[in-house]
C-alpha positions as CSV (number, residue, x, y, z in Angstrom):
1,X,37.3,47.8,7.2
2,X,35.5,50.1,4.3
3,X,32.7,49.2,2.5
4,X,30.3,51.1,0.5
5,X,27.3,48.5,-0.4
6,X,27.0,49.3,-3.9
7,X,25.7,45.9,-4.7
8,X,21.9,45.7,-4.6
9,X,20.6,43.4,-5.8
10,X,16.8,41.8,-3.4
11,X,17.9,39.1,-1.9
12,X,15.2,36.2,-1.1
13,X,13.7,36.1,2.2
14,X,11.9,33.4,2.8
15,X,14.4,31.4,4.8
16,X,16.2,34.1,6.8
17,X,15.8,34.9,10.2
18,X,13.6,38.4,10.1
19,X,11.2,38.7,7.5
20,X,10.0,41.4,5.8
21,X,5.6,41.6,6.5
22,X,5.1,45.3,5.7
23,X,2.6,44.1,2.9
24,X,0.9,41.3,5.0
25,X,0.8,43.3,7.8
26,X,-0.7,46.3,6.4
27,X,2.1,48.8,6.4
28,X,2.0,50.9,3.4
29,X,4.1,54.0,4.2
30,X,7.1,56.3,2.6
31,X,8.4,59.1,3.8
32,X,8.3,62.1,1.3
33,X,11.2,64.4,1.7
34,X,10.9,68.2,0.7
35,X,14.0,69.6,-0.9
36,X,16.6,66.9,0.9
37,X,17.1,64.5,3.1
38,X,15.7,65.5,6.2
39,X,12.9,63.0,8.1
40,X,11.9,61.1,9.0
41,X,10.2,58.9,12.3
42,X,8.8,55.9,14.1
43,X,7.2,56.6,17.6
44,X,6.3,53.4,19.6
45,X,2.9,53.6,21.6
46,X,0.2,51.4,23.1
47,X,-2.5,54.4,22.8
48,X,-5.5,52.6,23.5
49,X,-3.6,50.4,26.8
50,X,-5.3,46.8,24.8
51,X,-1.8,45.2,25.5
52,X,-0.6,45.3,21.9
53,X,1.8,48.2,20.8
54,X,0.8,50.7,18.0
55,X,3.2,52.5,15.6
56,X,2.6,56.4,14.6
57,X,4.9,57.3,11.3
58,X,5.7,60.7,10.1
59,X,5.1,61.5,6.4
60,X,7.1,64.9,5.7
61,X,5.4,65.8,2.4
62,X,2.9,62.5,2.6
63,X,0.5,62.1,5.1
64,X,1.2,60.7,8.7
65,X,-0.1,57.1,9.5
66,X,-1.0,56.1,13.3
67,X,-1.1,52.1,12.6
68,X,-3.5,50.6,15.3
69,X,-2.3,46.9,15.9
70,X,-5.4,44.8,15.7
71,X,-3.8,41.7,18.0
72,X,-3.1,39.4,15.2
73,X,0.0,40.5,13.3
74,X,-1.7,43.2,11.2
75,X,-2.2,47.0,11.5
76,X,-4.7,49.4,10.6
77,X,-4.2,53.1,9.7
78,X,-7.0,55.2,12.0
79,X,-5.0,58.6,11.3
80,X,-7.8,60.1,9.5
81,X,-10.4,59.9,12.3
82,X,-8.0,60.1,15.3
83,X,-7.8,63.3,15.4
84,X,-4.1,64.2,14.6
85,X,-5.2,65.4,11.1
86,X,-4.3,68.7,11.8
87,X,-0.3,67.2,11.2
88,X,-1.5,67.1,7.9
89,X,-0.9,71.2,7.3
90,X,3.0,70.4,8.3
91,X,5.9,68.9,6.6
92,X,6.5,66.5,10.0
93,X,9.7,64.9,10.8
94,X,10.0,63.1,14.3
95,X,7.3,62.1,16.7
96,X,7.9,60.5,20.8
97,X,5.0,59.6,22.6
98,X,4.6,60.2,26.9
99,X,2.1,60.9,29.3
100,X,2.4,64.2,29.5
101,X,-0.8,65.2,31.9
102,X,-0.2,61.9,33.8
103,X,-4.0,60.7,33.1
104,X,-3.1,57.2,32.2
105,X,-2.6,57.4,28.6
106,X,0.5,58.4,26.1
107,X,0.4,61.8,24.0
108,X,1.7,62.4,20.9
109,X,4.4,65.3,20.0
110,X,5.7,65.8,16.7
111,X,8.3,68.1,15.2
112,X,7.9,69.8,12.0
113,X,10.1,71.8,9.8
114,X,7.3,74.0,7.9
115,X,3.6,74.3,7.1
116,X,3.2,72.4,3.4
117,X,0.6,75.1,2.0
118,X,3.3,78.4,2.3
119,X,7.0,77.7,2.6
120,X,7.8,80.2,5.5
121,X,11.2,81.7,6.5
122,X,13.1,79.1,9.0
123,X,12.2,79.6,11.4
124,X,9.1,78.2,9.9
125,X,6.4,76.4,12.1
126,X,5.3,75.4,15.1
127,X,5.7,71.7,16.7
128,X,2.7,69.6,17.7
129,X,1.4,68.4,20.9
130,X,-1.4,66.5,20.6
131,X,-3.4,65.2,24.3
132,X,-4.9,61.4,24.5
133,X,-8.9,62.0,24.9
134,X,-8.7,58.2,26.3
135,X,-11.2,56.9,23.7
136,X,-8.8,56.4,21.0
137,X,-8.7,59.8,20.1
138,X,-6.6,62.6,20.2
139,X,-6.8,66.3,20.2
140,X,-4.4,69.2,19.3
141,X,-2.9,71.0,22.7
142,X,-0.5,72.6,21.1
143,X,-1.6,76.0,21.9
144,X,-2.6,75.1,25.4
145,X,0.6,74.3,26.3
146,X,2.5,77.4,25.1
147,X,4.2,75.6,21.9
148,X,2.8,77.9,18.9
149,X,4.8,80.9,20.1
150,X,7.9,78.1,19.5
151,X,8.3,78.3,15.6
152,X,11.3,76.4,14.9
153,X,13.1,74.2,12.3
154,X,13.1,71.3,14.6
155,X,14.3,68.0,14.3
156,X,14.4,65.1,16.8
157,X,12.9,64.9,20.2
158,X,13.5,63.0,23.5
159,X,11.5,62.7,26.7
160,X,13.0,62.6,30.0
161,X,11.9,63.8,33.6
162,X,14.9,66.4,34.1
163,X,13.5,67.2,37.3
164,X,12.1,63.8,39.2
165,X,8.7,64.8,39.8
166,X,6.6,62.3,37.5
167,X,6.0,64.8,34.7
168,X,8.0,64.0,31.4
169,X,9.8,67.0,30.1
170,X,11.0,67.4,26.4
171,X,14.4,68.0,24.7
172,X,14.0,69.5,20.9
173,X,17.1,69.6,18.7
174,X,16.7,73.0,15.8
175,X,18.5,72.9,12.7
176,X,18.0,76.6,11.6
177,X,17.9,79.7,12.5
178,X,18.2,80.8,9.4
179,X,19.1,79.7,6.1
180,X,17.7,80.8,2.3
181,X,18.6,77.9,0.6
182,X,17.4,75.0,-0.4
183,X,18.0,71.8,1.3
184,X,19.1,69.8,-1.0
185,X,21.7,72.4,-1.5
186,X,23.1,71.9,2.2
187,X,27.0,71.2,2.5
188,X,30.4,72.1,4.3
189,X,30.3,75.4,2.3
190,X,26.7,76.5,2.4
191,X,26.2,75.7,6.8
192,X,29.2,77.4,8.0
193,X,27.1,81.1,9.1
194,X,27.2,82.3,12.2
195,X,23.8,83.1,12.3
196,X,22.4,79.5,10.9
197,X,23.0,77.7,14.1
198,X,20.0,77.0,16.5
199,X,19.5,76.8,20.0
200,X,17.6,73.6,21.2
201,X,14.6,73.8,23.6
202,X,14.4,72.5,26.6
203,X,10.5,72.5,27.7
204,X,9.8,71.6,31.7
205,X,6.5,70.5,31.8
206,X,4.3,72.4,34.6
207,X,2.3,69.7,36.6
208,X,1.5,68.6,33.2
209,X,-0.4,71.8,32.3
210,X,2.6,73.9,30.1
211,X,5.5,73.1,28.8
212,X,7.6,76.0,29.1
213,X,11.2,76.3,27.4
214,X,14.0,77.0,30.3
215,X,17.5,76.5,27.8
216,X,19.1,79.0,29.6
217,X,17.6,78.9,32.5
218,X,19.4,75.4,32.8
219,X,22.7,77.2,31.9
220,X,22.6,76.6,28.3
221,X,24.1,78.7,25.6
222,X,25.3,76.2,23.1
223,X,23.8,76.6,19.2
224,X,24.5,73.8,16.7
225,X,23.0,72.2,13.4
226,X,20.7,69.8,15.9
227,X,19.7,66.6,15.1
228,X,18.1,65.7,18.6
229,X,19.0,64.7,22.0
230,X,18.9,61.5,23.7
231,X,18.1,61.5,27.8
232,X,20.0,58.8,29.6
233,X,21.7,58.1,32.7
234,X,25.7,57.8,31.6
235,X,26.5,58.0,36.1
236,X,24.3,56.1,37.2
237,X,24.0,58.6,39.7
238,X,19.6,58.9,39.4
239,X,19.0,61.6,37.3
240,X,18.9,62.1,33.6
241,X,21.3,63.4,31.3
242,X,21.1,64.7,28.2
243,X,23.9,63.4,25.1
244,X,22.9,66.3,22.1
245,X,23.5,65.2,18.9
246,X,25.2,67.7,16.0
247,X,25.2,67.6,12.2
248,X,28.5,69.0,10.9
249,X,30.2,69.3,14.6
250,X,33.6,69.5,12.8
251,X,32.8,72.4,11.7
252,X,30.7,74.6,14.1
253,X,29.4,72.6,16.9
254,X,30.3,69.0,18.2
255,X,28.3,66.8,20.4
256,X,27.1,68.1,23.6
257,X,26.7,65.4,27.0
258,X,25.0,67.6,29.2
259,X,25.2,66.4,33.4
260,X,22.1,67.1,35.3
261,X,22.8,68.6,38.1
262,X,19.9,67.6,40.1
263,X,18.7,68.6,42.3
264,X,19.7,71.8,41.3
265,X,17.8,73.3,37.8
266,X,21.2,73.3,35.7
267,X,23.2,71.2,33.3
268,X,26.4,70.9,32.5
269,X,28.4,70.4,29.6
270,X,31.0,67.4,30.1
271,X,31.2,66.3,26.4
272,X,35.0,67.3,26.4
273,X,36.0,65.7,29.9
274,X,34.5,62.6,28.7
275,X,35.6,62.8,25.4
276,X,32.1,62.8,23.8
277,X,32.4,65.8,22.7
278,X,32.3,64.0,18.6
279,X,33.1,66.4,15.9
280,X,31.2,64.7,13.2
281,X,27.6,64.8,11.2
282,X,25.9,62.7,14.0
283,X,22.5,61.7,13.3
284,X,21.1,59.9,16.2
285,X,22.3,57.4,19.6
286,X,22.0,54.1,20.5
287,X,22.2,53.3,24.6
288,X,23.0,50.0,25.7
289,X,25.0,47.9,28.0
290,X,26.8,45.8,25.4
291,X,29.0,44.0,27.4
292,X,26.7,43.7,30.6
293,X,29.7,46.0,32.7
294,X,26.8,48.2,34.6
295,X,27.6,51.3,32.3
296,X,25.8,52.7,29.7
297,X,27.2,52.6,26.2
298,X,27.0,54.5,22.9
299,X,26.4,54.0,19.0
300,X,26.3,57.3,17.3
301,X,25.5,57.0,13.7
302,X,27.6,59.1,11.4
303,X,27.9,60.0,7.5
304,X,31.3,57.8,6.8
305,X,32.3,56.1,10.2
306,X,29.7,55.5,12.8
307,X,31.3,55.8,16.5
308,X,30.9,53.2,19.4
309,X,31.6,55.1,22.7
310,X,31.9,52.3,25.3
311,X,32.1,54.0,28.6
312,X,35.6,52.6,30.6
313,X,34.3,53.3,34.2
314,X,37.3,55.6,34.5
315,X,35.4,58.8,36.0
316,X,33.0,57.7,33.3
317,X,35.4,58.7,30.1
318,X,34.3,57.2,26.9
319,X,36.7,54.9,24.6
320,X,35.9,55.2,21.0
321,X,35.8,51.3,20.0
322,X,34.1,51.2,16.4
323,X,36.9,49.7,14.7
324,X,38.9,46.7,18.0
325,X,35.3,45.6,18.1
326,X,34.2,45.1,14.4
327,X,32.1,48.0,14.0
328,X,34.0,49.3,11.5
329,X,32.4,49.9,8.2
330,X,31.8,53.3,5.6
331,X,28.5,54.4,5.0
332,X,25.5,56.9,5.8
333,X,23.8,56.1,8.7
334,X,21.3,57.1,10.6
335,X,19.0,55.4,13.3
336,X,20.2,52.5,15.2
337,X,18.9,50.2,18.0
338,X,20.1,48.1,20.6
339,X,18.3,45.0,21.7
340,X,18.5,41.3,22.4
341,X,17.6,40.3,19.0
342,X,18.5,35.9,19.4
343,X,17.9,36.1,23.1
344,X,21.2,34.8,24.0
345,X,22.2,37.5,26.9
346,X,23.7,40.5,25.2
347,X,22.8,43.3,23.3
348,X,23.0,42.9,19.2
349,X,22.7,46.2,17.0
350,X,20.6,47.6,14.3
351,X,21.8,49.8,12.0
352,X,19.4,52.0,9.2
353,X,21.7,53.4,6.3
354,X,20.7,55.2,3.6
355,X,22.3,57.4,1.4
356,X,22.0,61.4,1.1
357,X,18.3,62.6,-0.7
358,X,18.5,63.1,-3.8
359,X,22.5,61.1,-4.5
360,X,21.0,58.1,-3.7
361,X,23.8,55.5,-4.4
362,X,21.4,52.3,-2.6
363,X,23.4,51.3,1.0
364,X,22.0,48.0,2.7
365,X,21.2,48.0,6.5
366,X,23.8,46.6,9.0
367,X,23.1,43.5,11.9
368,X,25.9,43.5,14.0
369,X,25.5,40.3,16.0
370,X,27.1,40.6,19.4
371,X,29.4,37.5,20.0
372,X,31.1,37.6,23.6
373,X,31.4,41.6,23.1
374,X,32.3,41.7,19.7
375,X,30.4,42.2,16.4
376,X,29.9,40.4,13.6
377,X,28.0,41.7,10.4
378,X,25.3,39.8,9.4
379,X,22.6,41.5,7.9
380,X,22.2,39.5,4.2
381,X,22.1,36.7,5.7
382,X,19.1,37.5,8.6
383,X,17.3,39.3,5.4
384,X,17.8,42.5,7.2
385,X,19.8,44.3,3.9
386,X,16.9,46.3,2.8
387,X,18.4,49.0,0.5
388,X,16.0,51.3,0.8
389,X,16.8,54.9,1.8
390,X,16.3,54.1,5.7
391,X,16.3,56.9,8.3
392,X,14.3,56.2,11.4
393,X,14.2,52.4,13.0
394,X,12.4,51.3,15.9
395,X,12.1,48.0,18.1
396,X,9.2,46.5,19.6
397,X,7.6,43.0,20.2
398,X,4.6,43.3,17.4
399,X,2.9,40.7,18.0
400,X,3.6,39.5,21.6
401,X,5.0,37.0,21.1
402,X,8.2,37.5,23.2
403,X,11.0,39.1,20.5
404,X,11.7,42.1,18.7
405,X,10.6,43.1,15.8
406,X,12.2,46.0,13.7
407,X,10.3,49.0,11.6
408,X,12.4,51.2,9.5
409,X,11.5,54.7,7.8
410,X,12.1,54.7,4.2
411,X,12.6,58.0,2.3
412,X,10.9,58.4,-1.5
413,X,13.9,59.2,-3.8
414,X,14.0,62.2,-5.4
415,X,15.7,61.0,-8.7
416,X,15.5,57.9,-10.2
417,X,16.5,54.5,-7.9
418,X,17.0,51.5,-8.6
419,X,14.9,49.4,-6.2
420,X,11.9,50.1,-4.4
421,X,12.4,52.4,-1.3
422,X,9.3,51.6,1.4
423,X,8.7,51.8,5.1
424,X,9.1,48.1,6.5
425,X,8.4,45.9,8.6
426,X,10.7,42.8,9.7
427,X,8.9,39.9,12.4
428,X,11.6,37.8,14.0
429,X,11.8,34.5,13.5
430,X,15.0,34.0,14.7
431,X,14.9,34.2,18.9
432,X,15.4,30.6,20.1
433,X,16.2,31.4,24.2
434,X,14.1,32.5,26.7
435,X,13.1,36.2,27.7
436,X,11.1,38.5,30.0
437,X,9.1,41.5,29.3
438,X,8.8,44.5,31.9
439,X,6.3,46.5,31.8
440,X,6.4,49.5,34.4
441,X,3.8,51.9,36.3
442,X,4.9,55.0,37.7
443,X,3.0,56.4,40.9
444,X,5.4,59.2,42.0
445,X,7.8,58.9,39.0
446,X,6.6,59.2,34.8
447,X,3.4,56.7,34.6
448,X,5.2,54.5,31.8
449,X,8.7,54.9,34.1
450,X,10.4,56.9,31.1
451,X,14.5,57.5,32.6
452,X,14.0,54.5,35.1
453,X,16.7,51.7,34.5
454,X,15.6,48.2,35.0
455,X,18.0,45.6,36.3
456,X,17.6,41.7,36.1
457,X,19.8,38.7,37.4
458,X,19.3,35.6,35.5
459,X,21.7,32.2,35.4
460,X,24.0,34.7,37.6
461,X,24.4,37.4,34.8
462,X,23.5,41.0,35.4
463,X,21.4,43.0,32.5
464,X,20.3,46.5,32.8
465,X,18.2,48.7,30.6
466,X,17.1,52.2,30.4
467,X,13.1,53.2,29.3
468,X,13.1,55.1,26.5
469,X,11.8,58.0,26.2
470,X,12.9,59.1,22.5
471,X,15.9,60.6,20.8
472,X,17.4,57.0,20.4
473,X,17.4,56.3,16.7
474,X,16.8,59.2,14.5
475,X,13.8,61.1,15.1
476,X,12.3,58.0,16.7
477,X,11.4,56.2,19.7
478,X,11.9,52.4,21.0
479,X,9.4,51.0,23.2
480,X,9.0,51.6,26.9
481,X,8.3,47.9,27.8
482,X,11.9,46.5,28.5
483,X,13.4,43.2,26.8
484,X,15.9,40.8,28.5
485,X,17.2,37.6,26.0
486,X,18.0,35.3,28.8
487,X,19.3,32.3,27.5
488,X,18.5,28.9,29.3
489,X,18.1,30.4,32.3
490,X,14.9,28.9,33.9
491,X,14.3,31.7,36.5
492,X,14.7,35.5,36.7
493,X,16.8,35.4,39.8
494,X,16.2,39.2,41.0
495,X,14.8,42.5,39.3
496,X,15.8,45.9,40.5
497,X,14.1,48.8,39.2
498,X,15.8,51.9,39.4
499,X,13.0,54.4,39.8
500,X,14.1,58.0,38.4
501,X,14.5,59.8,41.6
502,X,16.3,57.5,43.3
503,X,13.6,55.0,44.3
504,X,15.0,51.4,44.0
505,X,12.4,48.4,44.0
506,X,13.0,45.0,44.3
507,X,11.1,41.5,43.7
508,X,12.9,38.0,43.3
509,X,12.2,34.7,41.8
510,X,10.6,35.7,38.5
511,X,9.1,33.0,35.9
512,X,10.8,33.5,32.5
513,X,8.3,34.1,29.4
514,X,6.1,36.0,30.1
515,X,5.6,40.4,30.6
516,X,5.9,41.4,34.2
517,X,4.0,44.6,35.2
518,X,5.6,46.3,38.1
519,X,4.3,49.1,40.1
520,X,5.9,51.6,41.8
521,X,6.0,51.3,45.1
522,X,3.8,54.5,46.9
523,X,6.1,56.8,49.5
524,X,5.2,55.6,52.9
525,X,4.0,58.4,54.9
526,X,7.0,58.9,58.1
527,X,6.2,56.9,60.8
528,X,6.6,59.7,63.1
529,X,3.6,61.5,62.2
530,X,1.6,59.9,64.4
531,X,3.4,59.8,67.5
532,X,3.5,63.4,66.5
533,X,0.1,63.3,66.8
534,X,0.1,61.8,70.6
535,X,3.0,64.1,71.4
536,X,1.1,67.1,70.7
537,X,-2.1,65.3,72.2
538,X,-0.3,64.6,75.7
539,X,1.0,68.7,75.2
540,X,-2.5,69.9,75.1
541,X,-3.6,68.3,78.2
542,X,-0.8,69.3,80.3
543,X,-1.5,72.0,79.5
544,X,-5.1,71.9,79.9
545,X,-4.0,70.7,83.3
546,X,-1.6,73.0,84.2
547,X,-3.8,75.6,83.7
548,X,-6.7,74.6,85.8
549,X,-3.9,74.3,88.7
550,X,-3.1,77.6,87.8
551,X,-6.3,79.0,88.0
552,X,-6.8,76.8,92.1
């Protein structure tokens, strides 16, 4: 099936499914491009831990927002006394949020493409770190951490904890190395230098003191136009993986999928073994279970034909399935999220189009409603066809009340367009089962259990999630309280959490509606230390003993 959505017309909202608050709510946001169409991103966050998830925006050429959520279906913009106003000197693009010194509350980095006062040479600027004070403040550690000597044309970030010990470390896709241009200039003829292609960065946080960039010490070489990176577990073997995705990857550089070889300090590249290796402009990942199989699958958004890599179980190879299960449809896309949108048991997708800054012919969204693991498209009809010019999307329950909601980026055109292009904000009205909320606490693994899988049993179906922890969607991150539509099941027959590191928890017979915080479980000390302790106690005295014989 090709369609190009050409036809634009706003459709009425106030009987459909989602609708659209941003005003209500208090969202007033666009994303300002400079000189194209790159940018730009939703981070999800709880930063003050009240219970109620916050959203931070980047605003490229406009100013970032961080939207507090006051409890009661509205927001409020405290960017200006937050202390992330030094973002304001940079043309931002992404942001992803973690707890990055393991103190109890979520940081703040943000990629950036230049400074806004001087244009520099790519590579142009440093990205931003920015630390939680705790008090609902934040303050710039970008420095401290070793990121200013990092000047980059960066894109999309994604944290994961490469390494298992509780610190979350950072995956940054680059863009440029070089390039004189302008970006709005930016096609097959212009990208095709050897010496434009960038190196990601792959920062290992140090006991939450440095982030220190180890690409090749991790046995990477590989340079490509990068659009991000996207930690998941494809093996379900307990460590994270890393699927890299590539603008123009027919013709320089296609999609990496990078193994972890834990516990070992190296990746490497599989993308071609598991047919992943997608030579096409890819612009961000979805992960999700669609069909409730026990593997992870894969939505990777596309300029043209998205692809849907559904993982076959057969040494893990992937089966591109976009077009047997009704995925098939021509546009520009760019983030995308899986989730449980009508709480029926399997995942439905959300798809942000939006056509290339400044051409601007106006694409609507895409719903894909999963039915018995296929799709349908349905997005006019839940009000989801906004036709702005969407890049970044995100999912989270706004206002508690047990669904997901949906956020999408808009761009400002750059020419004239014919309807109005904002960020927005869609509540859904439409969940009519029941669900379960997990919220995690990581003791030995990341506090907010980024790269941990969750697992549920419920009216004997199996569900299983992974935290994210950014890089899903473009330039954007979900939140990390996991979602489960279940139906009418009346019980949550068994949770498993899959701690990263190999930990697995358990607890049984859960009550359905409601958010379920889970704990890790602390390391028991070996139970042979003590009668260590008597062993060398009973040595000591013999010997004590023998000695005094000794001495008769």
């Amino acid at each position: 099936m090709v369609v190009f959505f050409g036809i634009f017309s706003p459709t009425a909202r106030a009987q459909t499914p989602f609708k659209d608050i941003s005003k209500e709510a208090g969202i007033n946001h666009v994303f300002k491009v400079f000189e194209g169409f790159f940018g730009g991103g939703a981070c999800v966050l709880d930063y003050n831990n009240d219970g109620f998830e916050d959203v931070f925006l980047t605003g490229g050429m406009n100013e970032d927002r961080l939207y507090k959520n006051n409890g009661n279906g509205s927001f409020t913009d405290i960017y200006g006394s937050s202390g992330l106003t030094p973002s304001r000197k940079f043309i931002t693009q992404g942001a992803v949020a973690a707890d990055v010194n393991r103190d109890g509350f979520v940081d703040i980095f943000i990629t950036t493409i230049s400074t806004k006062d001087v244009i520099k040479p790519i590579p142009r600027a440093e990205n931003l770190l920015f630390l939680n004070n705790g008090n609902g403040t934040f303050r710039n550690a970008t420095q401290e951490y070793g990121l200013s000597a990092l000047s980059s044309f960066s894109t999309g970030a994604s944290f994961g904890d490469v390494n298992a010990d509780g610190f979350p470390d950072l995956y940054v896709g680059n863009y440029f190395t070089e390039y004189q241009g302008k970006l709005n200039t930016i096609s097959d003829a212009t990208i095709v230098g050897a010496n434009q292609i960038a190196k990601g960065h792959l920062l290992i946080n140090s006991a939450g003191k440095k982030l220190e960039n180890t690409y090749e010490e991790y046995g990477l070489t590989h340079r490509g136009f990068g659009f991000g990176g996207l930690f998941t577990d494809y093996d379900n073997d307990g460590d994270q993986d890393l699927l890299v995705n590539h603008d123009f990857g027919y013709k320089r550089t296609p999609n990496l999928f990078l193994e972890n070889q834990y516990p070992s300090s190296q990746f490497t590249n599989v993308a071609e073994k598991l047919k992943m290796d997608l030579r096409i402009n890819a612009m961000s990942s979805a992960v999700g279970d669609y069909n409730n199989d026990g593997l992870m699958d894969y939505f990777i958004t596309n300029i043209r034909f998205n692809h849907f890599m559904v993982n076959t179980g057969k040494e893990n190879v992937f089966a591109n399935k976009t077009q047997e299960l009704g995925l098939y449809y021509m546009t520009i896309s760019w983030g995308a999220n899986f989730a449980d949108f009508d709480h029926d048991g399997d995942l439905d997708l959300f798809v942000a189009n939006g056509d290339l800054n400044p051409n601007c012919m106006p694409m609507a969204n895409f719903y894909f409603e999963n039915n018995n693991g296929t799709f349908k498209e349905n997005a006019r009809a839940m009000g989801l066809n906004d036709y702005g010019i969407g890049r970044g999307s995100v999912v989270f329950d706004m206002d508690n009340d047990g669904d997901l909601d949906i956020l999408v980026v808009n761009q400002t055109p750059v020419l004239a367009y014919p309807v109005e292009s904002q960020t927005r904000l869609f509540r859904n009205d439409a969940a009519k089962g029941n669900w379960v909320k997990i919220k995690l606490h990581g003791l030995q693994a990341e506090t907010h259990g980024i790269g941990s899988k969750i697992e549920i049993v419920a009216n004997g179906k199996t569900m299983i999630r992974e935290i994210d922890g950014g890089g899903s969607s473009h330039l954007s991150q979900n939140s990390t309280i996991t979602h489960f539509g279940v139906g009418n099941a009346t019980e949550i027959e068994k949770i498993t959490v899959h701690w990263t590191g190999g930990k697995k928890q358990v607890l049984a017979k859960q009550k359905i509606n409601q958010v379920i915080e889970i704990t890790e479980t602390p390391d028991e000390k070996p139970k042979f230390s003590y009668y260590w302790l008597i062993a060398l106690g009973i040595v000591i005295v013999g010997f004590i003993f023998i000695r005094k014989k000794w001495k008769k």
